[in-house]
N, C-alpha and C positions, 0 to 999 in steps of 0.2 A: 277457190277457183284460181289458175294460175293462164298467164300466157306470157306467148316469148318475144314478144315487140317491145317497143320504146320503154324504156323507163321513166317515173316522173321524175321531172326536176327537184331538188330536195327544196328549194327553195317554192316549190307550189305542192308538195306532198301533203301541205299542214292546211292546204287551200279547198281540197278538193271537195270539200263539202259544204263551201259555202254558196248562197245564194248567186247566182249569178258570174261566177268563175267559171271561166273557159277559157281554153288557147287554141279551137279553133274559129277560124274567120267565121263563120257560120251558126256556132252553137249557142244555144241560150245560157250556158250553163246551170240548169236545175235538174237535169238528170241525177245526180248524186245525192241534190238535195232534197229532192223528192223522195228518192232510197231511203236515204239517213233517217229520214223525217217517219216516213210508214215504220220500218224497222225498230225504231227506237219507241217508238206508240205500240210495239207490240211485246215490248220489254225485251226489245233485241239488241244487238250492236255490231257496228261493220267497222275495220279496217280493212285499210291500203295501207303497203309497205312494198318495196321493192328488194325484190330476189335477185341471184345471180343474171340469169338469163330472162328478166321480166319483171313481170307486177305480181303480186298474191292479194283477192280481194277474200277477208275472212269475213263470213259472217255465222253469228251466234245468238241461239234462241234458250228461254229456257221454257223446261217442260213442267 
């Protein structure tokens, strides 16, 4: 999945999955970690990296 808004900071890129990391006023930050967490129990794995004009969130399972 790709979109074309803000890019992460590279200095919070290595951040974004942990517990309780957020940079909005309001977020809990565990939406990630909660991804991370299910996906990886399911013998999957997710990256974020940032593209020209965005974010690319990969994720991969195996069959």
């Amino acid at each position: 999945m790709e979109n074309d808004g803000d890019q992460i900071s590279e200095s919070n890129i290595s951040k974004v999955f942990d517990p309780f990391f957020t940079t909005k006023k309001n977020g809990t930050g565990l939406g990630l970690f909660i991804s991370y967490n299910l996906i990886k129990e399911n013998n999957g794995t997710i990256e974020v990296s940032n593209i020209d004009n965005g974010v690319r969130v990969s994720l991969n399972f195996q069959i």
